[in-house]
C-alpha positions in Angstrom: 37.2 9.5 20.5 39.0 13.0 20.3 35.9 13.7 17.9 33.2 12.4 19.8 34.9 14.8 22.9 34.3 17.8 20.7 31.2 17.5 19.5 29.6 16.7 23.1 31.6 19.7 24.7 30.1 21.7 21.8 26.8 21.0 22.6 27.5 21.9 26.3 29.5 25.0 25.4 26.7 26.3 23.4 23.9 25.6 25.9 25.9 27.3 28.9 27.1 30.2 26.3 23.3 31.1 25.5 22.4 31.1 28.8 25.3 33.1 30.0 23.9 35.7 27.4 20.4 35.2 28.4 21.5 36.7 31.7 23.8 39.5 30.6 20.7 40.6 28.4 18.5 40.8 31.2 20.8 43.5 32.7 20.8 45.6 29.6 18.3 48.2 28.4 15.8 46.6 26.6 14.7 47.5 23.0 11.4 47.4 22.1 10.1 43.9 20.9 10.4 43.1 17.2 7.5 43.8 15.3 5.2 40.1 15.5 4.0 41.2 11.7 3.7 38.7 9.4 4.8 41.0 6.4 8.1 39.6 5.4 10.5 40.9 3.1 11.8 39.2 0.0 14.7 36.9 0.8 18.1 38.0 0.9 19.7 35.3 -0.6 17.8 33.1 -3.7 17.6 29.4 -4.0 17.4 27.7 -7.5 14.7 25.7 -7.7 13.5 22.4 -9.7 11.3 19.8 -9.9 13.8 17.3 -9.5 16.4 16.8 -7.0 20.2 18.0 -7.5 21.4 17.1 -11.1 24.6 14.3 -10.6 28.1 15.0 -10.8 30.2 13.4 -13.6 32.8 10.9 -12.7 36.0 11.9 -13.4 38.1 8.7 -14.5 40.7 10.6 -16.9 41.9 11.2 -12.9 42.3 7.6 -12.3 46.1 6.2 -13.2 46.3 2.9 -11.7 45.2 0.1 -12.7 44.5 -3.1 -11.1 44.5 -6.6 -13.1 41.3 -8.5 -13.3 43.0 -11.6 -12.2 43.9 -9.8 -8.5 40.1 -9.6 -8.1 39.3 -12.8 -8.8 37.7 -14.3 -5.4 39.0 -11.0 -3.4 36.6 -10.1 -0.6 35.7 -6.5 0.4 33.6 -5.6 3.7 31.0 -3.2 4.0 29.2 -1.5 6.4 25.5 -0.2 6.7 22.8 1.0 8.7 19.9 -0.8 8.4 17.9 -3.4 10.0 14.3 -5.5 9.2 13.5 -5.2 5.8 15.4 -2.5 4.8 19.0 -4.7 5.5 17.5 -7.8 3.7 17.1 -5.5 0.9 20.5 -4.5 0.9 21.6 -7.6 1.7 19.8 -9.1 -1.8 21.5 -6.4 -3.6 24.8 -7.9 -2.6 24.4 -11.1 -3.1 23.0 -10.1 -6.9 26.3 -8.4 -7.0 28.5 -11.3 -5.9 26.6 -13.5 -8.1 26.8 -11.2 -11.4 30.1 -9.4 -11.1 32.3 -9.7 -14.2 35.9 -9.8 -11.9 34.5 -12.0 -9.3 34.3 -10.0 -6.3 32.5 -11.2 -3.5 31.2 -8.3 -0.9 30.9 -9.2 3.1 28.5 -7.5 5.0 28.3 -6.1 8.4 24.9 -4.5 10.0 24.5 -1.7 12.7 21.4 -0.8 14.1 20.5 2.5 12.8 22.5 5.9 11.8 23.2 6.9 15.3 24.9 3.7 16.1 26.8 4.5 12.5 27.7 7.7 13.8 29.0 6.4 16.7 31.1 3.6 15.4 32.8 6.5 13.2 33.4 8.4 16.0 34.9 5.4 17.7 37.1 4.2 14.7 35.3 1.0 15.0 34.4 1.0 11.1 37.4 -1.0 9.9 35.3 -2.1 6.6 36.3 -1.1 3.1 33.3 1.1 2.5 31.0 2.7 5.0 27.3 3.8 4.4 26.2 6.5 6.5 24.8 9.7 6.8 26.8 12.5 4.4 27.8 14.4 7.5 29.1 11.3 9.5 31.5 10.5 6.7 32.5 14.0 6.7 32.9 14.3 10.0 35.8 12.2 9.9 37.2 12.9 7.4 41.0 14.7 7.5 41.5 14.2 3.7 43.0 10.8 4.1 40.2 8.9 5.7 38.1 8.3 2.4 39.6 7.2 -1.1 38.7 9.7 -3.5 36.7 7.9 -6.2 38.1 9.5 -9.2 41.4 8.5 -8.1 40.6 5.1 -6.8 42.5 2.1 -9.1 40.7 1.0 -12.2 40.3 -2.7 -13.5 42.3 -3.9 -16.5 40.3 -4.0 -19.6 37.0 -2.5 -18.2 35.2 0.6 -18.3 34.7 2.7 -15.4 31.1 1.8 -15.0 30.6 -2.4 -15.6 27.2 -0.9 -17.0 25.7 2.3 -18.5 23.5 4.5 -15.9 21.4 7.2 -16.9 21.5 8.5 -13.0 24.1 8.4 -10.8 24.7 10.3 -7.6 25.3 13.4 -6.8 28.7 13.4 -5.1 29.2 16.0 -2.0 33.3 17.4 -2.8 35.6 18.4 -0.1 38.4 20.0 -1.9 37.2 18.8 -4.7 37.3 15.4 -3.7 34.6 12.9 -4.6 35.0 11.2 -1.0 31.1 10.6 0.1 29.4 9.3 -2.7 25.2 10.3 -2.2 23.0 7.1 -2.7 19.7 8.9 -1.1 18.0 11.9 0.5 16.5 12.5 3.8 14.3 15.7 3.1 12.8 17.9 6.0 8.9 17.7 5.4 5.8 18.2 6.6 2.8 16.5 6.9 -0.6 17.5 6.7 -4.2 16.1 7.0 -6.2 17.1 4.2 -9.5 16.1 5.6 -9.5 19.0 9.0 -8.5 21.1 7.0 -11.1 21.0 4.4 -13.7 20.6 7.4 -11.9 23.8 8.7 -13.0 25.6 5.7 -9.3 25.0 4.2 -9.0 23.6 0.6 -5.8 23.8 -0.2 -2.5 23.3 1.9 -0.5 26.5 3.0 1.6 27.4 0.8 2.9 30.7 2.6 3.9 31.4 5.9 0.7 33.2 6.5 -1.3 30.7 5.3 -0.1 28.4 8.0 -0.1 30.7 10.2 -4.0 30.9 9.5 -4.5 26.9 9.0 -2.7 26.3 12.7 -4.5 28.8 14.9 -8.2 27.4 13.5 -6.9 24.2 14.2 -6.0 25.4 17.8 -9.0 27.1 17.7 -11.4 24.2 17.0 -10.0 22.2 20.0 -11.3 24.6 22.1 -15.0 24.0 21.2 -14.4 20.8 22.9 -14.6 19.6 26.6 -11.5 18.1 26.7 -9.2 20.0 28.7 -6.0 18.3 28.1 -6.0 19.3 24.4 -5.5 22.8 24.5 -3.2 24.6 23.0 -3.0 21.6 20.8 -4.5 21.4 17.2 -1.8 23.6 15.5 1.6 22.3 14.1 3.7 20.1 16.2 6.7 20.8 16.6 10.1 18.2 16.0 12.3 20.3 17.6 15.2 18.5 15.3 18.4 19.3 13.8 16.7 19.3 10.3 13.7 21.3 10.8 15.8 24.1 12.0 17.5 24.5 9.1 14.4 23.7 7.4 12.9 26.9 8.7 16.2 28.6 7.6 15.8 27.5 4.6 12.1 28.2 3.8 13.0 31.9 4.4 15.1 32.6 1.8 18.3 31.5 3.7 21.7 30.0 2.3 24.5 28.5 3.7 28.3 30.7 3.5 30.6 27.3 3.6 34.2 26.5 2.1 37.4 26.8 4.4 35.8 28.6 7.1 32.8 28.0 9.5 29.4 28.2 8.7 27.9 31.2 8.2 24.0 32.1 8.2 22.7 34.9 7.3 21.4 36.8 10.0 18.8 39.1 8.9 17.2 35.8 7.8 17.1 33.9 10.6 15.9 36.1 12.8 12.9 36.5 10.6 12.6 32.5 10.7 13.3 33.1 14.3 10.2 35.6 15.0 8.0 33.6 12.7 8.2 30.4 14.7 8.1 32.3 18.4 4.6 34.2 17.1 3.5 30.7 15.6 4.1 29.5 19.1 3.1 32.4 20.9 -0.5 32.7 19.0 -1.1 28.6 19.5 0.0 27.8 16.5 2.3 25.5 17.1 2.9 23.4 20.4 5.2 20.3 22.0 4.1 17.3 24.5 6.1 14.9 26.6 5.7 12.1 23.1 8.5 12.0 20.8 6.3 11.2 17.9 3.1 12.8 16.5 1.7 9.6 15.0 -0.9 9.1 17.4 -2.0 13.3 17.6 -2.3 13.4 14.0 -5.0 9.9 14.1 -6.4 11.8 16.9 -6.9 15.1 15.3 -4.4 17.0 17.9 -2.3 17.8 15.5 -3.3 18.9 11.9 0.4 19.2 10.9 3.3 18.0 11.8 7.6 18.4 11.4 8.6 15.1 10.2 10.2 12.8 7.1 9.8 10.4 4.7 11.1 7.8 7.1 7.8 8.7 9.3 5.4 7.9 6.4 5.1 4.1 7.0 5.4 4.7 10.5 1.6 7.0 10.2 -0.1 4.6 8.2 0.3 1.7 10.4 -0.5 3.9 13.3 -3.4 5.0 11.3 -4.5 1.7 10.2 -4.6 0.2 13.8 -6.1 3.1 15.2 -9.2 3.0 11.7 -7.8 6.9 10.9 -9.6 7.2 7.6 -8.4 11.2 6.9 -6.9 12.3 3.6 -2.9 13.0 4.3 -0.1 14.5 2.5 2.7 15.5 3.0 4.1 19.4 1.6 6.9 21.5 1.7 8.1 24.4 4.5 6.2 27.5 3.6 8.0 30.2 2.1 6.7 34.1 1.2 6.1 33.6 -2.5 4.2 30.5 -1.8 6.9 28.0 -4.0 8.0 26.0 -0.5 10.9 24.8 0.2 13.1 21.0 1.0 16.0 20.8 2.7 17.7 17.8 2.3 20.4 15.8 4.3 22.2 12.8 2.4 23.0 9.3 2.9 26.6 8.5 1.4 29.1 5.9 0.8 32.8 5.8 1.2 35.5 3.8 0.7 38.5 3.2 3.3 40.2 0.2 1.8 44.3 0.7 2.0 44.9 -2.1 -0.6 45.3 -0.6 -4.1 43.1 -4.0 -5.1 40.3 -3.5 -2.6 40.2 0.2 -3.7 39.4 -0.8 -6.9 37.0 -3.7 -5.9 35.0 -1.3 -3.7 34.8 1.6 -6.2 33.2 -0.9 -8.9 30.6 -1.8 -6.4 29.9 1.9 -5.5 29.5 2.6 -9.5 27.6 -0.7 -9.6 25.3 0.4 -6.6 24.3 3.9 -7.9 22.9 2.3 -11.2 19.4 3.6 -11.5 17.8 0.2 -11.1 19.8 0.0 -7.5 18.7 3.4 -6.7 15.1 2.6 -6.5 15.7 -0.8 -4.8 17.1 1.1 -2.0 14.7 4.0 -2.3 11.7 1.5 -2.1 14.0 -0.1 1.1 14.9 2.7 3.1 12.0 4.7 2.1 14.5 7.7 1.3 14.3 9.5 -2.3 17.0 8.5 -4.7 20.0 10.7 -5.2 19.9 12.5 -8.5 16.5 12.6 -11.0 12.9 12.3 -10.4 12.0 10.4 -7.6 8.3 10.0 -9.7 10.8 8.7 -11.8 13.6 6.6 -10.6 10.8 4.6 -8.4 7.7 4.8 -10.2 6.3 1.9 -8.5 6.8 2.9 -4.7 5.2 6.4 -5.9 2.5 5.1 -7.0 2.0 2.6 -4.1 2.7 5.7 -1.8 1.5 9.1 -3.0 2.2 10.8 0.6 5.8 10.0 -0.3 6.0 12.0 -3.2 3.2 14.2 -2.8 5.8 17.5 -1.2 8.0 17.7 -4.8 6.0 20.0 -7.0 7.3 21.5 -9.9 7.8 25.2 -7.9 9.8 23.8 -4.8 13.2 25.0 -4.1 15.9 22.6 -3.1 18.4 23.0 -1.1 21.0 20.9 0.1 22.9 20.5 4.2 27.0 21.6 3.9 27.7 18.1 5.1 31.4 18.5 4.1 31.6 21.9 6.3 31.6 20.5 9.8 27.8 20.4 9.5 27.1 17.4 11.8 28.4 19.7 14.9 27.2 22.8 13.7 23.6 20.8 13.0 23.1 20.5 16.9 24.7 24.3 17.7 21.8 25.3 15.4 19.2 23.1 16.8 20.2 24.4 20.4 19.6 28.3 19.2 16.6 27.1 17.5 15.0 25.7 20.8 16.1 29.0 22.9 13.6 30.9 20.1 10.4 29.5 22.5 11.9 30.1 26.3 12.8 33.6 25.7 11.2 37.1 24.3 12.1 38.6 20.9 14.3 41.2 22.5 16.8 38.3 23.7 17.5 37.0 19.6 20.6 38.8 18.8 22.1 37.5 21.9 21.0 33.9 20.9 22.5 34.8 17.3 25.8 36.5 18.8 26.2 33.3 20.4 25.4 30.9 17.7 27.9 32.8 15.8 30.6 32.5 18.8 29.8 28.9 18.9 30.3 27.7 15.5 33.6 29.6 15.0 34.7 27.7 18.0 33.6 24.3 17.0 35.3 25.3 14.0 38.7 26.0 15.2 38.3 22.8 17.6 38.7 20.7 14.4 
């Protein structure tokens, strides 16, 4: 509870501190406004990029020293608990059960469903996950975590007489370390995307997406422009690139500019000159029509209706637009692309899905760690890829779930061979400092360039203290 506590009061802290500062600012001598130019300089900090999402992490079972006979397996159950509902839980349901059926030691695996991440979250918070593994979002495991919360899985018991994997994999996860430790083990990725309709655009006189920030820039204000020509009041100001306002984008934006991510023992540290460019970009985006926000937390009906050529959004939303599209006889080309950048590569910032393992028993440890190598077998990964929607941890997507790919271009359509990849510190405190950076991020349209450093200043403040509140 102690953890939930903070993280509220941060959010509070933050919104009061910023506007606190807003104040104070307004009974300074004001500067004169930043430059609105679009001519940005080369990014301060550089992001290695690849076609393919982060390479895995070897396990390290030389750590490993106990051992656990098969015999003590034999029959032993082990809980775990997930996020997903509908389909997506019947899928991971009918892994288990392929698991219980198949398993060499004869473990059988219990599971328990919640209702989505944020109920996850929430039962983390609450230390109502009593389960031997969890599967959640990276920075929820983290968020818990005070080095004894999660088994690390190079240490975790092996089985008598078996290898460490029960069978080879050509692609395993990526594992996110916290000293080191291989506590939240990545099954799949949640990358910050965007999506765009092909079909305007071209009619706009558009043939490719934007690839640089004023390229979108140009794409969003003819957009705007168009919905002008029409006698339709309501949609003005509309057209342009709708805005998420989430968590994700923000650093998305961040990202996309060059930006990187100072983490280790200490709080998180952006860099400043950077996002104050991402900062101006987005307030002249809005500020020139670019970009706009209505009362409707979703943008699947404004894209079918042409009020939206682009919007912020995710894998998890492509589904979602087709049915909306189907119902509604939207018959538009759609893609989805990467966050702009200024040498036209884009950018992906990704967030994780993980699993962990809290057993105490020295013989459920070692159950639940051969079900986590079992689970991040390439053939697993793309059943819960094609499940959850999510791209695989580790490899090519294109690769890993060929089939879904195919079945789905949108899904895949964003990870070109030039985009840079860049991954949330979800081990760093990131799923407070998440929200402190959302909160800055939505100051950005309410207030005039001059008032930025003081919404930096603050964001700065903030996260030390959310930091120290650990």
């Amino acid at each position: 509870m102690r953890l939930k506590i903070k993280r509220r009061n941060s959010w509070v802290m933050f919104a009061s501190a910023l506007l606190m500062a807003a104040c104070a600012a307004q009974n300074q001598p004001v500067s004169a406004p930043t430059s609105t130019s679009l001519t940005i300089a080369p990014p301060t900090a550089t992001i290695a990029h690849t076609p393919t999402l982060p390479e895995p992490t070897p396990l390290a079972p030389e750590l490993a020293q106990k051992t656990v006979a098969v015999d003590e397996l034999k029959g032993l159950k082990i809980s775990v608990a997930y996020p997903w509902v509908n389909e997506a839980g019947a899928s991971f349901e009918a892994l288990v059960e392929e698991f219980n059926r198949t398993n060499e030691p004869g473990i059988v695996v219990v599971t328990r469903r919640l209702p989505g991440y944020s109920v996850m979250s929430e039962a983390l918070l609450d230390g109502e996950i009593t389960e031997d593994l969890a599967i959640a979002r990276g920075f929820d495991l983290a968020g818990i975590d005070d080095g004894q919360r999660w088994v690390n899985l190079a240490d975790a018991p092996l089985i008598e007489g078996m290898s460490v994997l029960p069978e080879a994999c050509s692609t395993c996860a990526d594992y996110l370390d916290l000293d080191h430790q291989q506590r939240y083990v990545t099954l799949l990725y949640q990358p910050a995307l965007l999506v765009y309709n092909q079909s305007w655009a071209k009619e706009l006189g558009f043939d490719n997406p934007p690839k640089t920030f004023v390229d979108l820039q140009e794409q969003m204000e003819a957009a705007a422009a168009k919905l002008l020509e029409d006698n339709d009041y309501d949609n003005n100001g509309a057209g342009g690139l709708w805005l998420s306002l989430s968590p994700q984008s923000a650093l998305a934006w961040y990202c996309a500019f060059g930006g990187e991510l100072a983490g280790g023992d200490q709080p998180l540290q952006f860099n400043r000159e950077t996002l104050e460019k991402a900062f101006v970009y987005l307030r002249t985006l809005r500020g020139e029509a670019g970009s706009w926000r209505a009362q409707n937390p979703t943008a699947y009906q404004y894209f079918v209706n042409r009020t939206a050529i682009t919007y912020e959004g995710g894998l998890e939303d492509i589904l979602l637009q087709k049915a909306v599209g189907e119902v509604a006889g939207f018959n538009d080309q759609w893609v989805t692309i990467p966050y702009p950048t200024e040498d036209g590569m884009g950018s992906i910032s990704l967030e994780t899905i993980g699993i962990s393992i809290g057993s105490i028993k020295e013989s459920s440890q070692a159950a639940s760690a051969y079900f986590v190598r079992w689970l991040i077998n390439e053939a697993r990964l793309e059943k819960l890829s094609e499940a959850t929607g999510l791209w695989p941890a580790g490899g090519n997507p294109r690769q890993i779930a060929q089939e879904y790919a195919e079945k789905h271009p949108e899904w895949i359509s964003a990870l070109n061979p030039t985009v840079r990849i860049s991954v949330a510190p979800e081990a760093n405190n990131w799923g407070i400092s998440r929200l402190i950076l959302q909160d800055a991020a939505l100051r950005v349209y309410s207030l005039d360039k001059e008032f930025f450093p003081a919404i930096l200043n603050t964001l700065e403040a903030t996260l030390k203290e959310a930091w120290s509140a650990q």
